[in-house]
Every structure is written in C-alpha cells, then in structure tokens.
HTML snippet that shows the backbone in 3Dmol.js (N, CA, C, O; Angstrom):
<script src="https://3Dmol.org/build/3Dmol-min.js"></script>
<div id="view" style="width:600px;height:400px;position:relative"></div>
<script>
const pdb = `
ATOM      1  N   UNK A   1      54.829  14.350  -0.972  1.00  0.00           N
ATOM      2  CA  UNK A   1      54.536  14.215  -2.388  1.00  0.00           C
ATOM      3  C   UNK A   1      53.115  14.704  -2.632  1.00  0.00           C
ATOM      4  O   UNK A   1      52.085  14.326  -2.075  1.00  0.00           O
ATOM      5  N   UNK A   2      53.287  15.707  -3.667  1.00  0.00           N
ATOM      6  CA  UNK A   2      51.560  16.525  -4.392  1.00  0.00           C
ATOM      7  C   UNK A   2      50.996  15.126  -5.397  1.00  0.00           C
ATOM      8  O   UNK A   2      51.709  14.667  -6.289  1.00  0.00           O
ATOM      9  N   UNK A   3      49.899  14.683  -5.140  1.00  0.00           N
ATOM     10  CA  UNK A   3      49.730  13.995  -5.896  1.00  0.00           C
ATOM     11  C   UNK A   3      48.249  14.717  -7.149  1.00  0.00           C
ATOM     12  O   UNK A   3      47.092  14.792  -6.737  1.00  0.00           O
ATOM     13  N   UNK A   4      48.567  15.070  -8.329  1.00  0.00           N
ATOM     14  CA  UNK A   4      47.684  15.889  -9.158  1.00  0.00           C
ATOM     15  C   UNK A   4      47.818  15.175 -10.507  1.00  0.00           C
ATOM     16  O   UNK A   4      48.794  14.629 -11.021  1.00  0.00           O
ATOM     17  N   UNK A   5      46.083  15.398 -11.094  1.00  0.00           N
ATOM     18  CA  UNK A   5      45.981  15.330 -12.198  1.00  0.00           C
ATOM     19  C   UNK A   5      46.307  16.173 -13.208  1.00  0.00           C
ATOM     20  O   UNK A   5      46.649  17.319 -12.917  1.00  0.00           O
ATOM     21  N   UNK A   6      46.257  15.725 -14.665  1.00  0.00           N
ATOM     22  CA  UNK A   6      46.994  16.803 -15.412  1.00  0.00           C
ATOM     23  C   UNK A   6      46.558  17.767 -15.481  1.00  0.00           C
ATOM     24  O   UNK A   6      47.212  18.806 -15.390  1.00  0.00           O
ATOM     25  N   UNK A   7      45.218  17.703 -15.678  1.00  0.00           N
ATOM     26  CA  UNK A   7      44.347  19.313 -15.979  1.00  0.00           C
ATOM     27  C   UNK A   7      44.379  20.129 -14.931  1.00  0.00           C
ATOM     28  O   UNK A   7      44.074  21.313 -15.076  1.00  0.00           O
ATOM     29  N   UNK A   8      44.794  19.568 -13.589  1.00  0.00           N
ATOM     30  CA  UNK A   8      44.803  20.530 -12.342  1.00  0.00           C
ATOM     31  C   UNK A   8      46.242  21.404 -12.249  1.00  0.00           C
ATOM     32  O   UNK A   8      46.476  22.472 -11.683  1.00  0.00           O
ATOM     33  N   UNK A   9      47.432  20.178 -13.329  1.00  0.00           N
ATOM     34  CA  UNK A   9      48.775  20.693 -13.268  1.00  0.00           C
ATOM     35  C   UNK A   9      48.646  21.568 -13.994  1.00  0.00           C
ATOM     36  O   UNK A   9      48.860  22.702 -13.567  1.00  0.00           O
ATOM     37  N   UNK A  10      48.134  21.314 -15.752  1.00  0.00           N
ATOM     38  CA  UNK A  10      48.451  22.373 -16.393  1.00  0.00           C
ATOM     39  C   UNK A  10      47.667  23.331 -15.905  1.00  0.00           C
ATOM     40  O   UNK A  10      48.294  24.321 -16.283  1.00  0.00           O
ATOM     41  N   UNK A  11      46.580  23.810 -15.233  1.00  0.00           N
ATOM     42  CA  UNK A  11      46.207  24.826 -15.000  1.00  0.00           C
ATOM     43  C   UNK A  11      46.760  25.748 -13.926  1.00  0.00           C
ATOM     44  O   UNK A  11      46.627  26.963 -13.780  1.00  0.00           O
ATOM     45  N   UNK A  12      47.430  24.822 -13.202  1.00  0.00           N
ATOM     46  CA  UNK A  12      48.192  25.730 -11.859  1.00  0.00           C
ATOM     47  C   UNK A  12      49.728  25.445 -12.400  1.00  0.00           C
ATOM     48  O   UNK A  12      50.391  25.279 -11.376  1.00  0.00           O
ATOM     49  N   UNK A  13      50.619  25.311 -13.592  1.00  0.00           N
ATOM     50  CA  UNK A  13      51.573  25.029 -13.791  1.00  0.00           C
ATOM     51  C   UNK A  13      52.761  25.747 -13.138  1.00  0.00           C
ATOM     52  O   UNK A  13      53.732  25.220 -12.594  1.00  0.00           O
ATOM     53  N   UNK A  14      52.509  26.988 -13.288  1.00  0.00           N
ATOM     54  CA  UNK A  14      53.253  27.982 -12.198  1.00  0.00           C
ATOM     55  C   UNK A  14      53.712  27.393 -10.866  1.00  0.00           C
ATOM     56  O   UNK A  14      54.783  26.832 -10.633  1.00  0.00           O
ATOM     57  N   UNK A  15      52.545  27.664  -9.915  1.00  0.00           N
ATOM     58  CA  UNK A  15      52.237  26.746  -8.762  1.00  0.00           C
ATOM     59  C   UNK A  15      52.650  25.749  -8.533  1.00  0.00           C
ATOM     60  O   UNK A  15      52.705  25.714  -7.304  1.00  0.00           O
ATOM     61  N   UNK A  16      53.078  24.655  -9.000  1.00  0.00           N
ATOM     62  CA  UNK A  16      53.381  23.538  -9.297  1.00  0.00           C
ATOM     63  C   UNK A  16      54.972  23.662  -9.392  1.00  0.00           C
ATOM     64  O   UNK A  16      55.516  22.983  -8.521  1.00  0.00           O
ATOM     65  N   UNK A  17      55.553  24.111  -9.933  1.00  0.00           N
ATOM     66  CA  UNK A  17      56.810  24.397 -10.746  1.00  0.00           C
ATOM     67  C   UNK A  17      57.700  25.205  -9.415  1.00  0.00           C
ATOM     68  O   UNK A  17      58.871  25.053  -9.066  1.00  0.00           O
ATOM     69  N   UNK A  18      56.687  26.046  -8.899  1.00  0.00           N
ATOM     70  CA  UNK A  18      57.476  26.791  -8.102  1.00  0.00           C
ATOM     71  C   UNK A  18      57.717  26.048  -6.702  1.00  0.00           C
ATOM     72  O   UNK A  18      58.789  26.165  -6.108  1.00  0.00           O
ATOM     73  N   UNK A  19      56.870  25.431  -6.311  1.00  0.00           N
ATOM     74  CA  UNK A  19      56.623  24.533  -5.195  1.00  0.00           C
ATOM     75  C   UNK A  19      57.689  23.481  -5.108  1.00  0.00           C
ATOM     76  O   UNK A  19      58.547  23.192  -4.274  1.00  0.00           O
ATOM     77  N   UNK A  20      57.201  22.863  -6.651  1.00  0.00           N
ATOM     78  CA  UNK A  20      59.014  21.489  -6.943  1.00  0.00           C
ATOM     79  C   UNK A  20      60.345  22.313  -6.501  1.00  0.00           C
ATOM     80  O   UNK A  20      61.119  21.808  -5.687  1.00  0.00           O
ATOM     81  N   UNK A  21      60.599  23.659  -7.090  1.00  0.00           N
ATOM     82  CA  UNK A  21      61.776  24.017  -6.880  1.00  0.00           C
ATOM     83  C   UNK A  21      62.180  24.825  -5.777  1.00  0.00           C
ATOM     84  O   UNK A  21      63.358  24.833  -5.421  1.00  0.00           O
ATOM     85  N   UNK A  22      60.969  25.769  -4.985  1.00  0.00           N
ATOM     86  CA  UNK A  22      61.482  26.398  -3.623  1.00  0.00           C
ATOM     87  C   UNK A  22      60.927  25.589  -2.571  1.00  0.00           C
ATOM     88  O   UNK A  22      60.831  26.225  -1.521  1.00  0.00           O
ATOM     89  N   UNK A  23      60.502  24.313  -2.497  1.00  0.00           N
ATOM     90  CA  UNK A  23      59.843  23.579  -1.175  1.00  0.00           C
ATOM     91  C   UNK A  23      60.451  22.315  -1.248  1.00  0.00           C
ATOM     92  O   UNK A  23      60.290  21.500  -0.340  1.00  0.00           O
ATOM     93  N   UNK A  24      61.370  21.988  -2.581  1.00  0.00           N
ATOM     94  CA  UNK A  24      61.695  20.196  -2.539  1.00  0.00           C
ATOM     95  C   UNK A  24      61.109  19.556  -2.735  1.00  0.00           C
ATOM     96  O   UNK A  24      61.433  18.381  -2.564  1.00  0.00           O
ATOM     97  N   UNK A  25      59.588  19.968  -3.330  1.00  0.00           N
ATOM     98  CA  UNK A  25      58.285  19.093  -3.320  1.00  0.00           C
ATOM     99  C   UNK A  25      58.314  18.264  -4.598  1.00  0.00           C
ATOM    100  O   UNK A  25      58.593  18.785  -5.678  1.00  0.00           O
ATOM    101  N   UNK A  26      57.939  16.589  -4.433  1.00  0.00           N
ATOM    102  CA  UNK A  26      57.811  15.651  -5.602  1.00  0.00           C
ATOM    103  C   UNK A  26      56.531  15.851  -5.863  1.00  0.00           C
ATOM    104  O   UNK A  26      55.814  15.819  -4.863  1.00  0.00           O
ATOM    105  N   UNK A  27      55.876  16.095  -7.123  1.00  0.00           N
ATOM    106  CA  UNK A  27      54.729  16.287  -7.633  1.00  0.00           C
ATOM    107  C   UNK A  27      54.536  15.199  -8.521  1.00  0.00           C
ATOM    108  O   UNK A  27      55.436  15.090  -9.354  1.00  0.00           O
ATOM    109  N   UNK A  28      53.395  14.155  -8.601  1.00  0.00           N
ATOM    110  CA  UNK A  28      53.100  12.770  -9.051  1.00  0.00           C
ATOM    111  C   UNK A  28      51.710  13.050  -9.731  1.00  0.00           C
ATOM    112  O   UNK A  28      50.617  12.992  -9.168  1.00  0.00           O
ATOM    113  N   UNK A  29      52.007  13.431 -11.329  1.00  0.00           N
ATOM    114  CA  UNK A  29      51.331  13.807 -12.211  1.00  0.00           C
ATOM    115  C   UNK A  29      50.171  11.985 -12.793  1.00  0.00           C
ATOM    116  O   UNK A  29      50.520  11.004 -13.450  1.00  0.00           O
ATOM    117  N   UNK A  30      49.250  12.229 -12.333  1.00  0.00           N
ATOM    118  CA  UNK A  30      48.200  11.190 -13.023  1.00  0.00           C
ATOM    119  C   UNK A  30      47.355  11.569 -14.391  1.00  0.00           C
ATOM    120  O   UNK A  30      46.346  12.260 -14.531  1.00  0.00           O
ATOM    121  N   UNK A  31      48.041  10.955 -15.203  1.00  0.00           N
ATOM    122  CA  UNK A  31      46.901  10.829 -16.521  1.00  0.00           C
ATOM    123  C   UNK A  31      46.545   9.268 -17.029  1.00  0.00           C
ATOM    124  O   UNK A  31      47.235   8.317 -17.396  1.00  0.00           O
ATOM    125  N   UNK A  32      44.879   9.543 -16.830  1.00  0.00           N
ATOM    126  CA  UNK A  32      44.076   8.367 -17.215  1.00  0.00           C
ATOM    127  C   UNK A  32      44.709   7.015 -16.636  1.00  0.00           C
ATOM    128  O   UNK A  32      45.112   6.799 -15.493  1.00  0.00           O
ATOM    129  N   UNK A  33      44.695   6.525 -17.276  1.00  0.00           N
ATOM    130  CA  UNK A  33      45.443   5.045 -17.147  1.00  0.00           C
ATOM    131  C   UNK A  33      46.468   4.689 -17.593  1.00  0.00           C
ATOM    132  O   UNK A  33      46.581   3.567 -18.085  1.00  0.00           O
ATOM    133  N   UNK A  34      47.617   5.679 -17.525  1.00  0.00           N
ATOM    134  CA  UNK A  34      48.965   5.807 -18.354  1.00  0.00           C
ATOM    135  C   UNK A  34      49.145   5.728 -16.603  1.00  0.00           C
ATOM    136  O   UNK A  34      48.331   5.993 -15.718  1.00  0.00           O
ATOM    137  N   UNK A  35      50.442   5.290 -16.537  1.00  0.00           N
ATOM    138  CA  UNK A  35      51.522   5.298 -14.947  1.00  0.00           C
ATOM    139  C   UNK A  35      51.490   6.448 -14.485  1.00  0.00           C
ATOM    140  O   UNK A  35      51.226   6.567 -13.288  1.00  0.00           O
ATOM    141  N   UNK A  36      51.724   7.531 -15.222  1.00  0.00           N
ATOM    142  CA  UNK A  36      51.769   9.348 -14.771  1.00  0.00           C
ATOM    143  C   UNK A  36      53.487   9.587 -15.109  1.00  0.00           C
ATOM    144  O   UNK A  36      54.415   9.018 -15.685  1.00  0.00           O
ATOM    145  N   UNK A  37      53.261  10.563 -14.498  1.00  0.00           N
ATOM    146  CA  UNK A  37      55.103  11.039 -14.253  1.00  0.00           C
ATOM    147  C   UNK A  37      55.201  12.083 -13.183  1.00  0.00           C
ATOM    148  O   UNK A  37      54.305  12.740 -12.652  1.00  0.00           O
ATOM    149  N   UNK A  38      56.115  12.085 -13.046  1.00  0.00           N
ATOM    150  CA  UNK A  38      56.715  12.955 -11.296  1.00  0.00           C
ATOM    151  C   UNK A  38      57.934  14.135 -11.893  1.00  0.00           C
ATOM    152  O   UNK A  38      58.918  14.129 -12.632  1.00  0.00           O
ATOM    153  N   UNK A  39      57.401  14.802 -11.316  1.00  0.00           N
ATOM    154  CA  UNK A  39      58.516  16.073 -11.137  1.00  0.00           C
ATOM    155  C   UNK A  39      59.174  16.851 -10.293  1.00  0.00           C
ATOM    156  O   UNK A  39      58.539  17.594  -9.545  1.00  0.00           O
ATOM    157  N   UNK A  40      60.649  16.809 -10.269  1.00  0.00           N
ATOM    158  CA  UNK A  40      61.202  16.983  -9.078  1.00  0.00           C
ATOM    159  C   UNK A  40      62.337  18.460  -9.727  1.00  0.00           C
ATOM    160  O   UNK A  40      62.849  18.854 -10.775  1.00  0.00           O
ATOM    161  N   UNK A  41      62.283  18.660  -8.944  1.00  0.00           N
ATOM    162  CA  UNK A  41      63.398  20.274  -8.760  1.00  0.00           C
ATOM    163  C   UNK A  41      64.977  19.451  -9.492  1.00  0.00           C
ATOM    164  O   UNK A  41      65.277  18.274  -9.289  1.00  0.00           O
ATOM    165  N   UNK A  42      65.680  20.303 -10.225  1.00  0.00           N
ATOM    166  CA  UNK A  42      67.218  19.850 -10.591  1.00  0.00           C
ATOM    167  C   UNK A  42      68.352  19.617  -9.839  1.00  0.00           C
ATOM    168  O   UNK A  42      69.495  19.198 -10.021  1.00  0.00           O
ATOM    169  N   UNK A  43      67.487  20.132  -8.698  1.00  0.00           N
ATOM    170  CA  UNK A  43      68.630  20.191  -7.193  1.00  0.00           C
ATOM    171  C   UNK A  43      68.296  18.567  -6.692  1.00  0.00           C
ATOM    172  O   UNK A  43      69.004  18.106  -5.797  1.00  0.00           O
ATOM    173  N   UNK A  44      67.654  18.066  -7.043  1.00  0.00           N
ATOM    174  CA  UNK A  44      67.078  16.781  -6.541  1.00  0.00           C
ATOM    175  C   UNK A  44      67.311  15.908  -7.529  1.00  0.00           C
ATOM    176  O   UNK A  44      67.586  14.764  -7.165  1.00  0.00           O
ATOM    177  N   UNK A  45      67.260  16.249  -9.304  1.00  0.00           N
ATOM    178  CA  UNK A  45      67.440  15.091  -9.946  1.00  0.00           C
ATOM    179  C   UNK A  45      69.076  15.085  -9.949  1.00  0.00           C
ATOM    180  O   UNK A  45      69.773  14.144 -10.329  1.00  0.00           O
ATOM    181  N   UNK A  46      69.576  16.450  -9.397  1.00  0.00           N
ATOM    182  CA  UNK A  46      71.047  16.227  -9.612  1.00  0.00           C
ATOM    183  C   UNK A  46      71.669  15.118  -8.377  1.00  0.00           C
ATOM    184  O   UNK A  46      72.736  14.503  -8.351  1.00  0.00           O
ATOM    185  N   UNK A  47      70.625  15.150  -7.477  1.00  0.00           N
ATOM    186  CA  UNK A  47      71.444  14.478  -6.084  1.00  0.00           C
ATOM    187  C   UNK A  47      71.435  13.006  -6.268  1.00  0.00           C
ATOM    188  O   UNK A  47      72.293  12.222  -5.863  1.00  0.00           O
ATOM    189  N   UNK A  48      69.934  12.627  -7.187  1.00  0.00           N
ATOM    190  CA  UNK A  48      70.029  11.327  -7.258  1.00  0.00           C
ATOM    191  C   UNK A  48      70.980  10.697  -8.635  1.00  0.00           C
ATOM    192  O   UNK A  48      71.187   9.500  -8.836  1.00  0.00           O
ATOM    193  N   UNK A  49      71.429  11.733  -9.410  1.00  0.00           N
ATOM    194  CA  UNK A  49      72.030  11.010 -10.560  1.00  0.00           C
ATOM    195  C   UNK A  49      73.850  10.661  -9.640  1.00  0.00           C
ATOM    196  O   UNK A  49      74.621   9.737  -9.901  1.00  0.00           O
ATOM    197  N   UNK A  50      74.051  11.873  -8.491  1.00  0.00           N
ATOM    198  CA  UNK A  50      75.117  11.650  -8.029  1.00  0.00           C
ATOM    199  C   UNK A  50      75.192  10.451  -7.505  1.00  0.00           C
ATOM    200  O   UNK A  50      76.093   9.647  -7.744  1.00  0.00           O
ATOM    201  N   UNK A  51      74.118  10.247  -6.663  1.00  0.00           N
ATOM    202  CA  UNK A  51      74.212   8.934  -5.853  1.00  0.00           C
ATOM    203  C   UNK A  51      74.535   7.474  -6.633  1.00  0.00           C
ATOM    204  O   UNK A  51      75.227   6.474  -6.445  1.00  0.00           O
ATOM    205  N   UNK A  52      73.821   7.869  -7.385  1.00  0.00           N
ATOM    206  CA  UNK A  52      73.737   7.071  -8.867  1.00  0.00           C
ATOM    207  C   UNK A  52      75.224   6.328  -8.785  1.00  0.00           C
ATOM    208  O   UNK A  52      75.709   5.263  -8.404  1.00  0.00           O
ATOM    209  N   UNK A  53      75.610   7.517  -9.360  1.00  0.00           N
ATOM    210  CA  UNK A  53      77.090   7.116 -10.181  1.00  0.00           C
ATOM    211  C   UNK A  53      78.073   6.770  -8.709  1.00  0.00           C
ATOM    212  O   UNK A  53      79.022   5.991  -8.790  1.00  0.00           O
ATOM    213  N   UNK A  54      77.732   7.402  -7.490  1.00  0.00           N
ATOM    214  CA  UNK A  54      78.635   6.924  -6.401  1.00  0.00           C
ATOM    215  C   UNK A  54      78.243   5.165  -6.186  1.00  0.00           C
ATOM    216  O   UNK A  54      79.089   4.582  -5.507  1.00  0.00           O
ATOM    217  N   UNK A  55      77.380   4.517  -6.555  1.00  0.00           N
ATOM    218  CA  UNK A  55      76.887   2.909  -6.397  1.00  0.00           C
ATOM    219  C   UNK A  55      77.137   2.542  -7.762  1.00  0.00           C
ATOM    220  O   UNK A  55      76.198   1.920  -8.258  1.00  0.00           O
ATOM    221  N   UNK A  56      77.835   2.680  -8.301  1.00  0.00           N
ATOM    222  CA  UNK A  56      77.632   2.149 -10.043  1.00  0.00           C
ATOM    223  C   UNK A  56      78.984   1.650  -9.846  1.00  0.00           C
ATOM    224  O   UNK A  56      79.430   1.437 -10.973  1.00  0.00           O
ATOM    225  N   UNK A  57      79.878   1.351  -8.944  1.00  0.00           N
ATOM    226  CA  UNK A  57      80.929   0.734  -9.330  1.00  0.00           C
ATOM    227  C   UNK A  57      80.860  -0.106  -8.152  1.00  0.00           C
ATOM    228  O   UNK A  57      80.257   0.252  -7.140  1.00  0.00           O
ATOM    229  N   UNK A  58      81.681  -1.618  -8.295  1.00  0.00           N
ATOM    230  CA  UNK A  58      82.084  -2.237  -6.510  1.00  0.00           C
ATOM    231  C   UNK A  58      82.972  -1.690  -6.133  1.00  0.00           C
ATOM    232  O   UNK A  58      83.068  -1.566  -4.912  1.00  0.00           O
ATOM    233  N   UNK A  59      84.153  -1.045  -7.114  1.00  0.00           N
ATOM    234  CA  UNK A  59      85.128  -0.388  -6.068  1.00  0.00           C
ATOM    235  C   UNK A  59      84.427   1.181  -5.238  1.00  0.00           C
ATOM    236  O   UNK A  59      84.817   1.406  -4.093  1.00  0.00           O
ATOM    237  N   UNK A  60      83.789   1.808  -5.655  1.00  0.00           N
ATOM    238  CA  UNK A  60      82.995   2.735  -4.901  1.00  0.00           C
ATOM    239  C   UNK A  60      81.834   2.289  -3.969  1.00  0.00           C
ATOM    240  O   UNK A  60      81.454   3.033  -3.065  1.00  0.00           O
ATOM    241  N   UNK A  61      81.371   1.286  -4.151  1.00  0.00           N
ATOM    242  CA  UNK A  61      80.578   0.802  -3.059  1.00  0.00           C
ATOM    243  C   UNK A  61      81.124  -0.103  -1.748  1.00  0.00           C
ATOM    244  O   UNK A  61      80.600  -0.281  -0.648  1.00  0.00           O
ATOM    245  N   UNK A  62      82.411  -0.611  -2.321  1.00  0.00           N
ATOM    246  CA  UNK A  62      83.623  -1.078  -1.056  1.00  0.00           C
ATOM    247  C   UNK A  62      83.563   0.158  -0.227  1.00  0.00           C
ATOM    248  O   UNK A  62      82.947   0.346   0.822  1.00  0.00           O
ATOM    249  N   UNK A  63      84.798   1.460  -1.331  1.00  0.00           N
ATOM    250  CA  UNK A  63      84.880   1.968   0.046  1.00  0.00           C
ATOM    251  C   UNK A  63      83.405   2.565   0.673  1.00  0.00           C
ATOM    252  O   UNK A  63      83.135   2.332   1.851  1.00  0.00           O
ATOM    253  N   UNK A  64      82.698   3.158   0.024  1.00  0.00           N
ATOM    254  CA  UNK A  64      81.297   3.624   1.006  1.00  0.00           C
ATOM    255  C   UNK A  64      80.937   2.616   2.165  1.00  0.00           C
ATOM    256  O   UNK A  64      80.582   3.098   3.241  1.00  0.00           O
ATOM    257  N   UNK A  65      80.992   1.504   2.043  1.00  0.00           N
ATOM    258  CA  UNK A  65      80.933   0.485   3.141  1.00  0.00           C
ATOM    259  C   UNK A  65      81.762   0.490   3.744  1.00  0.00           C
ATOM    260  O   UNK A  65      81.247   0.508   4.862  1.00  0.00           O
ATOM    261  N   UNK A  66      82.786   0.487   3.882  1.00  0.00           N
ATOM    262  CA  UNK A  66      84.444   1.056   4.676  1.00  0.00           C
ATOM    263  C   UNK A  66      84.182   2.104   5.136  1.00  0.00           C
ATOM    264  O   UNK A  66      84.797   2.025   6.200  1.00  0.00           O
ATOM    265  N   UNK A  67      83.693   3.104   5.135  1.00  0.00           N
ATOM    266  CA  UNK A  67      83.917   4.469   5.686  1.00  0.00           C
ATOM    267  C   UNK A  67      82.682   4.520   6.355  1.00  0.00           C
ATOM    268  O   UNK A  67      82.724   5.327   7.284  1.00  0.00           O
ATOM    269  N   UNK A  68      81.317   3.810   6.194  1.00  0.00           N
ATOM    270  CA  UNK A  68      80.531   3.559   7.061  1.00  0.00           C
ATOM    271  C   UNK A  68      81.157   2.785   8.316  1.00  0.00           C
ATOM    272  O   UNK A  68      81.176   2.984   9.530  1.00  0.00           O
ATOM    273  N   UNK A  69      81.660   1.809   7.451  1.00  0.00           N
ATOM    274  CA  UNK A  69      82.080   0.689   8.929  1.00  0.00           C
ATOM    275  C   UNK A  69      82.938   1.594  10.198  1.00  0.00           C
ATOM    276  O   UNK A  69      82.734   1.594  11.412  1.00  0.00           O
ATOM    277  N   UNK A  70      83.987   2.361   9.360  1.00  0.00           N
ATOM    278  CA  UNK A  70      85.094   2.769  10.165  1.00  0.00           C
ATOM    279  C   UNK A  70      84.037   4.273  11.363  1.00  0.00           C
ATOM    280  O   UNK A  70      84.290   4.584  12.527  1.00  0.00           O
ATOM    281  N   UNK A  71      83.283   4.660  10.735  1.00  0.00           N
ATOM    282  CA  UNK A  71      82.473   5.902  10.936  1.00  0.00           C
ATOM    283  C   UNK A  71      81.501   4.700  12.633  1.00  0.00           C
ATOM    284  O   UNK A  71      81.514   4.917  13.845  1.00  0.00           O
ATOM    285  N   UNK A  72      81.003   3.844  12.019  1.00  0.00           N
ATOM    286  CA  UNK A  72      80.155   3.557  12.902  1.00  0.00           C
ATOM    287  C   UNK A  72      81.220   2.685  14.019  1.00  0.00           C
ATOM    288  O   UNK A  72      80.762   2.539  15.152  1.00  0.00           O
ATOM    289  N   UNK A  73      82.545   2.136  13.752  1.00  0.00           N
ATOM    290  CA  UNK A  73      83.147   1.982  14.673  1.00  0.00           C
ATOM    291  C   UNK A  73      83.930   2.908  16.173  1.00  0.00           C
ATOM    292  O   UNK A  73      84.294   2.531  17.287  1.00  0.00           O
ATOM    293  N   UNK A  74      83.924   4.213  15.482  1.00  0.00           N
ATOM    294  CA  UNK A  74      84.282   4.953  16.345  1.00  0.00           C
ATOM    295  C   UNK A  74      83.321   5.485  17.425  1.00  0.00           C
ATOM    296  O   UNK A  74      83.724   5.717  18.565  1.00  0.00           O
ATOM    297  N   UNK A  75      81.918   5.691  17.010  1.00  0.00           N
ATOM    298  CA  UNK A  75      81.002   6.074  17.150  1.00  0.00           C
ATOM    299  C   UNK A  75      80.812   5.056  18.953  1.00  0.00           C
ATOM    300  O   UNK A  75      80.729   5.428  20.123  1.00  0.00           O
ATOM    301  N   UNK A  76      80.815   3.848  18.335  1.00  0.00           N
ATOM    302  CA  UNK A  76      80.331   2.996  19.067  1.00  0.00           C
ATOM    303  C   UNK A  76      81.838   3.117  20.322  1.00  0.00           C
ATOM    304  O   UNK A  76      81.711   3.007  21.542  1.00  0.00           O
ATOM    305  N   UNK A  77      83.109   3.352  19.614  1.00  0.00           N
ATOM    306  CA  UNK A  77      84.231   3.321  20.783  1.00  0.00           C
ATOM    307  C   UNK A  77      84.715   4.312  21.742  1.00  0.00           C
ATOM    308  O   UNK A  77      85.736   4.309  22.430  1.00  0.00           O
ATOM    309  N   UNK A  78      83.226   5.640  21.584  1.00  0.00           N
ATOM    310  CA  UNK A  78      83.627   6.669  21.994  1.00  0.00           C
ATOM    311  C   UNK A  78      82.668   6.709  23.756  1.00  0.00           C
ATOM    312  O   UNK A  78      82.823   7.660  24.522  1.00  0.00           O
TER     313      UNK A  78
END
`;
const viewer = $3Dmol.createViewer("view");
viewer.addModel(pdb, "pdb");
viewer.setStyle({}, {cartoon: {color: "spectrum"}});
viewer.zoomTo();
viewer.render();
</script>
C-alpha cells in the first residue's frame, strides 16, 4: 500500500492511476484530518464486491464451508 497526500496525488495523478491498475497497488490518499480514501484498480473492487455477495447468504457460506471441509479432508487422506 502507497500511502500519499493529496497534493502529491493530484500532482502525480497519472502515476498513481497507472500503478493502481498495472501493479495491483492500494493507494491510501490522506487529507488533513478527514479519514482519506483509497484507491484500488476495478479488477480488485470487482473481486471484493464478488466475495461480497459469495458471504451474503448462510446458504452460500454453508456450502463454502463444505467444500473447504471436504477439500481439506482429502488433502489430509492423501
């Protein structure tokens, strides 16, 4: 994670932009005494909205725990 202030972002915005999207890089924007904000590539906000929605139900988080279990049982019986 790049951790930068704003005036350093907007001035290298390019730089910045290109880095999030050809390196995977999280960039953690600080202004003043506001929290900041982070910027991540679409390939990345897309992975976490997937994950997202794969834990947003108990019947999808059953089986993900099932197919771990069954995954780490074989593992261990081989």
């Amino acid at each position: 994670m790049k951790i930068v202030n704003y005036s350093e972002f907007r001035s290298k915005l390019k730089e910045y932009l290109d880095t999030v999207e050809h390196d995977n890089e999280v960039v953690f924007i600080k202004r003043g005494e506001s929290n900041g904000s982070v910027l991540i590539s679409v390939d990345e906000y897309n992975s976490i909205n997937e994950s997202l929605h794969l834990v947003s139900s108990n019947k999808n988080r059953e089986r993900l725990a099932e197919s771990i279990r069954q995954v780490t049982k074989r593992e261990r019986d081989k």
